[in-house]
N, C-alpha and C positions, 0 to 999 in steps of 0.2 A: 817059389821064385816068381817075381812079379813079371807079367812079359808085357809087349805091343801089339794091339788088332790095329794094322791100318786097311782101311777101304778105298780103294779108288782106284783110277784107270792108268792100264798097262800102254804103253808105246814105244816106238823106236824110234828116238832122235837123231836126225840127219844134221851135223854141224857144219855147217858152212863161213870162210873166212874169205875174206876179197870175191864172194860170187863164188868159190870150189871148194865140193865136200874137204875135211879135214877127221872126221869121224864121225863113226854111226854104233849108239850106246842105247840101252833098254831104259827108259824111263817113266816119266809119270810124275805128279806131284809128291802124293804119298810115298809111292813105289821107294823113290829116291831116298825119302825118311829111312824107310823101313832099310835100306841097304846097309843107311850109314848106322841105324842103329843095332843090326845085326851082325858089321862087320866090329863094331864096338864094344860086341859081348853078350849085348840084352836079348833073351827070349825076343820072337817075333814071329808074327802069323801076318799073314797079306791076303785079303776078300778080294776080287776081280774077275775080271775076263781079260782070254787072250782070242788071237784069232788062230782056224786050222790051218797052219802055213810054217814057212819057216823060222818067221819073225817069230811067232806066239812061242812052239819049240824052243826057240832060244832063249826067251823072255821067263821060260816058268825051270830052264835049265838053271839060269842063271840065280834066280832066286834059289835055287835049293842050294847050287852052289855056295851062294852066300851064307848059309846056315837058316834061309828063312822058310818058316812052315806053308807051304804051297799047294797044300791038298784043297786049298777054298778058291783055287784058280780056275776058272769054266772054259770049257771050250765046246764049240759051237760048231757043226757043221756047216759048211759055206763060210765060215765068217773069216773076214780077213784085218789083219792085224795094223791098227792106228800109228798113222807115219806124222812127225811132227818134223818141220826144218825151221833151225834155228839160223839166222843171220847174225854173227857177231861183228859189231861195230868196230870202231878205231881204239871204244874205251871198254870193248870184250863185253858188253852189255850184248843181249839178244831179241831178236824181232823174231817173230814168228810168223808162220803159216802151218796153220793144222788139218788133218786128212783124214775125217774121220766122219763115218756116217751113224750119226747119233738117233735117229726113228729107231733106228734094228739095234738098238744096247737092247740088253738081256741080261737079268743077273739073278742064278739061281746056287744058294750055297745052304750049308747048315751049320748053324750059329758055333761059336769055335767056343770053348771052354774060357769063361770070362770071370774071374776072382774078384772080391773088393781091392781097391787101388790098381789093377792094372791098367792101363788106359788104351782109348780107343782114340785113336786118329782120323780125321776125315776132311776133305775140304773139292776144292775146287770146282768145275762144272757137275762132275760126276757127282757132289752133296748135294747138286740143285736139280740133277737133272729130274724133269717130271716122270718120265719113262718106267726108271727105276724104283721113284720115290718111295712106295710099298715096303720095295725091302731095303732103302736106308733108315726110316723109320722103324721098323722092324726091330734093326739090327741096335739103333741108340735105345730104343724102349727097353729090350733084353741087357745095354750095358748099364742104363742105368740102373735097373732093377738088381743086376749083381754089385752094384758097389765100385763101377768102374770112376775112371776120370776122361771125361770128353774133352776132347785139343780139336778144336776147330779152326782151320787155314781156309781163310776168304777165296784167295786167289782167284779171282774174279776176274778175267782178262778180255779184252776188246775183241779179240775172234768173237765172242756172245755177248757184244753191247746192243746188238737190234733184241733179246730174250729178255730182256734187265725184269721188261712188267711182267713176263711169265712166270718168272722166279721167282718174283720178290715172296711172296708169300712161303717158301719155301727156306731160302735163303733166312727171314725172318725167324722161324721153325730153329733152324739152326744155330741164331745165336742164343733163343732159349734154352734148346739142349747143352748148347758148350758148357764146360767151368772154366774156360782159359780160350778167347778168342785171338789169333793171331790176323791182321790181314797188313796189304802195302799200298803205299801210296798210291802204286798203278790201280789197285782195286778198286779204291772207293772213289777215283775220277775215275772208271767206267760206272760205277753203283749212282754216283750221288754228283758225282762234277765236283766235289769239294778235296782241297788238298790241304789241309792245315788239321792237325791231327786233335785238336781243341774240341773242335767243329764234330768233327768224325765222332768220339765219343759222346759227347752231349747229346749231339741234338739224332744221333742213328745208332750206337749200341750199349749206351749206357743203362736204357731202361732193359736190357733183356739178356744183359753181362756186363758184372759189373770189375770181370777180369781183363785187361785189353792191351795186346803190345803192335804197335804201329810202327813197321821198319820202314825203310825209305833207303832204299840203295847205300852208298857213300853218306847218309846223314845220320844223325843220329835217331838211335829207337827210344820210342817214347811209352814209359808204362803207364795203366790207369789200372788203379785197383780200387777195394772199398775203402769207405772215409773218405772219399777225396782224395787219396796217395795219390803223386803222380814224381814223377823221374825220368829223367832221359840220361843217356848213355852213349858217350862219342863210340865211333865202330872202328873197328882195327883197322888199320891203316897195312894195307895188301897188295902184293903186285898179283893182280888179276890175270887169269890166261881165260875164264869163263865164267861168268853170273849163272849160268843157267838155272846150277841147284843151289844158289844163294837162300832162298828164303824157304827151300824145303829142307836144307842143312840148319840152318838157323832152330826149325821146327825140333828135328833129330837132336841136337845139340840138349835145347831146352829142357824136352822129353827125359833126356839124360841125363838131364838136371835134378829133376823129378825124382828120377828115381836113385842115384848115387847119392843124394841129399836124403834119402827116406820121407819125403813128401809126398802123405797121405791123402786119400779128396775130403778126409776133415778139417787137415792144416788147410786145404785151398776153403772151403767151406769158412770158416772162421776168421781164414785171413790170412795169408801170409806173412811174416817180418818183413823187413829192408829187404836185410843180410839172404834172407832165402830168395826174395828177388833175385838181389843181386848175381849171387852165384849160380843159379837157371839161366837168365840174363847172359851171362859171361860164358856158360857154356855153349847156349846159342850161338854166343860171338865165336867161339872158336870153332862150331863144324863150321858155319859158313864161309869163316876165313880158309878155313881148309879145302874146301870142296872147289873154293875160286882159284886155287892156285895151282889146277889141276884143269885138263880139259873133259874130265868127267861131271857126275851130275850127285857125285857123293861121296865121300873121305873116300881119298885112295886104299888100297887095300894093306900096303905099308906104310900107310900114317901112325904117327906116334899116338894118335886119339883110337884107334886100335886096339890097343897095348894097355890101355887104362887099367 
């Protein structure tokens, strides 16, 4: 059975609506994927850290809870567990403020049983962070070596636009290893100042993946694959209660595209059809649609996407 290694950082999102909490939920970029793709059926393993507290406790409860493999979870004496407060707008988009002291990341696990075609997830500061880098490298070296499929999530967010020159070269590392880059419009105006998704592949990740889908809130996602393919795709039309896990459902979604389609890393290798676009694509659309009409951070647990 094919499963997901996602890697990245555990926290606990504080929601706040008119200036007052409204809910306090476990998340993370990845974290988020890996919930809705666990709560959706698919094998899942999660790499990370929590901290020794009660937040971290709840955070690696909650994952098993959710059926996901959390023996690759660390916990750190002293360490205390990363708090994120989201501000939701008028139009349930979110601002952030992040709390988290990144010098003292720490990340010590042993490589999880990794198949041809299962794929490994990764993204956001924690793919760039220098600290770690060791064992994110590591850990893509050992997936590519087994035959996995890399899904790389930019998310690249302005809390780290004074870091941009430190990482780049790291960052760059990253869309070499991808076979399927995802990022958003917010990411590559902190990366590059450019917002036109033309631009973004050409002239910053076409030479180093030549897979690439650019979402953009409410507009439409834009795909770049080999040959020149390119497609956009209007986005479901949704009454929003929260964006927050828009574009890591989106990720979950896709992922699950992947693998309910039986797409191989030699069909991405080769090429994909339209038609396989398409329907990864569409699934995307629907964890995200799902996950915003909820004040959580990923398909409710009685979503019909579930139930698949």
């Amino acid at each position: 059975m094919r499963k997901v290694i996602g890697i990245g950082e555990t926290v606990l999102d504080i929601i706040f609506k008119k200036e007052q909490p409204i809910g306090a939920y476990p998340g993370g970029s990845t974290f988020n994927a890996i919930i809705s793709l666990a709560r959706s059926g698919v094998q899942t393993s999660f790499i990370s850290e929590a901290g020794q507290d009660r937040i971290g406790q709840n955070i690696i409860k909650f994952l098993k809870d959710n059926g996901v493999d959390a023996s690759n979870v660390s916990v750190y004496p002293g360490a205390k567990s990363p708090v994120s407060l989201a501000f939701l707008d008028e139009n349930n988009d979110a601002e952030y403020i992040f709390y988290k002291d990144h010098p003292h990341d720490q990340l010590d696990f042993v490589y999880p049983d990794i198949q041809p075609d299962d794929i490994v997830l990764f993204g956001s500061f924690y793919a760039v962070n220098p600290v770690i880098r060791p064992q994110i490298v590591g850990l893509l070296d050992y997936a590519r070596a087994h035959g996995a499929i890399i899904y790389y999530d930019v998310n690249y967010r302005n809390s780290h636009k004074d870091d941009v020159m430190k990482i780049t070269p790291n960052y760059l590392e990253n869309l070499e290893y991808a076979d399927i880059v995802r990022g958003s419009r917010e990411d590559f105006d902190v990366l590059y100042k450019i917002d036109d998704p033309d631009k973004v592949y050409q002239a910053e990740i076409s030479f180093y993946c030549k897979k690439f889908i650019y979402t953009s809130g409410a507009k439409p996602v834009h795909l770049y694959a080999d040959g020149g393919f390119r497609k956009s795709y209007p986005v479901i039309n949704t009454e929003t209660v929260s964006t927050i896990g828009a574009g890591d459902n989106f990720n979950a979604g896709f992922i699950y595209g992947l693998m309910k389609y039986g797409i191989t890393r030699r069909d991405i290798e080769n090429g994909l059809t339209e038609e396989q676009w398409d329907e990864c694509i569409a699934s995307g659309q629907r964890f995200s649609a799902e996950a915003c009409k909820s004040i959580y951070n990923y398909i409710p647990a009685d979503s019909p996407l579930c139930k698949e």
